[in-house]
C-alpha positions as CSV (number, residue, x, y, z in Angstrom):
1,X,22.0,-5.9,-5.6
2,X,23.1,-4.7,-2.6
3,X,26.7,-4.3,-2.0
4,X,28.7,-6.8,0.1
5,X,29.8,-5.5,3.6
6,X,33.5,-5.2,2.8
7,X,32.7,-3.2,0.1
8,X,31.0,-0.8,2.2
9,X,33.8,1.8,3.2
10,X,33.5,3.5,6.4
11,X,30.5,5.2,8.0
12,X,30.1,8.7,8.2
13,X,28.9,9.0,12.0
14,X,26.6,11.9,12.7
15,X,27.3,13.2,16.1
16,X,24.8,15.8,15.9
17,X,20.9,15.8,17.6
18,X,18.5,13.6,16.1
19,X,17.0,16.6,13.8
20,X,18.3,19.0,11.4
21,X,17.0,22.4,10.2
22,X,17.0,22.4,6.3
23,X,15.1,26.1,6.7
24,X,12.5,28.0,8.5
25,X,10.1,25.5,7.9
26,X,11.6,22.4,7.2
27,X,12.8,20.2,10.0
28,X,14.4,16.7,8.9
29,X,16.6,14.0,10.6
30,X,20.7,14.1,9.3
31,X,20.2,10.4,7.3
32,X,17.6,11.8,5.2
33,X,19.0,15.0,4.4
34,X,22.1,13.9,3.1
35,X,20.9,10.7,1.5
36,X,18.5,13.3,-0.7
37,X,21.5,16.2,-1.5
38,X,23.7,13.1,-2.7
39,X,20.9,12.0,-4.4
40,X,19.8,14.7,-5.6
41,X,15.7,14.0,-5.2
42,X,13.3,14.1,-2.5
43,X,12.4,10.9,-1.0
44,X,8.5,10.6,-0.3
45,X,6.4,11.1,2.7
46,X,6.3,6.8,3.4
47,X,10.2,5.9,2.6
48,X,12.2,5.7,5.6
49,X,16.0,4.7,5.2
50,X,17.1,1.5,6.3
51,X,21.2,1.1,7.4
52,X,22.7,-1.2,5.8
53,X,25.9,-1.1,7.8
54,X,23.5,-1.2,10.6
55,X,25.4,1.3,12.7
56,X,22.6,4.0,13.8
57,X,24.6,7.0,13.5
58,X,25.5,6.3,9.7
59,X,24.5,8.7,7.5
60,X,26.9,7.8,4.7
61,X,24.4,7.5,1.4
62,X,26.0,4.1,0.4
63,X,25.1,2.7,3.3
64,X,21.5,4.0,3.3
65,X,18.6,2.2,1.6
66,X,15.4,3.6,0.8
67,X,12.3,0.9,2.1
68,X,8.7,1.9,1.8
69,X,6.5,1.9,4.7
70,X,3.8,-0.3,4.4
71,X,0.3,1.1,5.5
72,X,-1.3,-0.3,8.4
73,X,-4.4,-1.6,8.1
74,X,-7.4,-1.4,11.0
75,X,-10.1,-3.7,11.5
């Protein structure tokens, strides 16, 4: 269940670019990286995290929810 929005706290407002350096050769945006250090896993190549504060410069991890991209079909 996802939490109600007065029981979200404040956000934690990246003011930072749009990409972070994790290492030499690991590029990531701010949301993910943090949401997977608090987490403590590595979220997979087609999860994307959705705001659920919707301010979009959150990065706070209870505000973040993991949604799976669906794959787009051609015809």
């Amino acid at each position: 269940m996802a939490p109600r929005e007065d029981d979200l706290g404040e956000c934690w407002l990246w003011q930072g670019g749009d990409t972070f350096r994790v290492s030499v050769d690991l590029v990531t945006t701010p949301r993910r990286y943090i949401y997977e250090y608090s987490m403590g896993e590595e979220l997979p190549a087609n999860v994307v995290l959705f705001t659920f504060c919707r301010v979009g410069s959150c990065c706070r991890p209870g505000h973040l929810r993991p949604v799976e991209i669906a794959k787009k079909r051609f015809t």
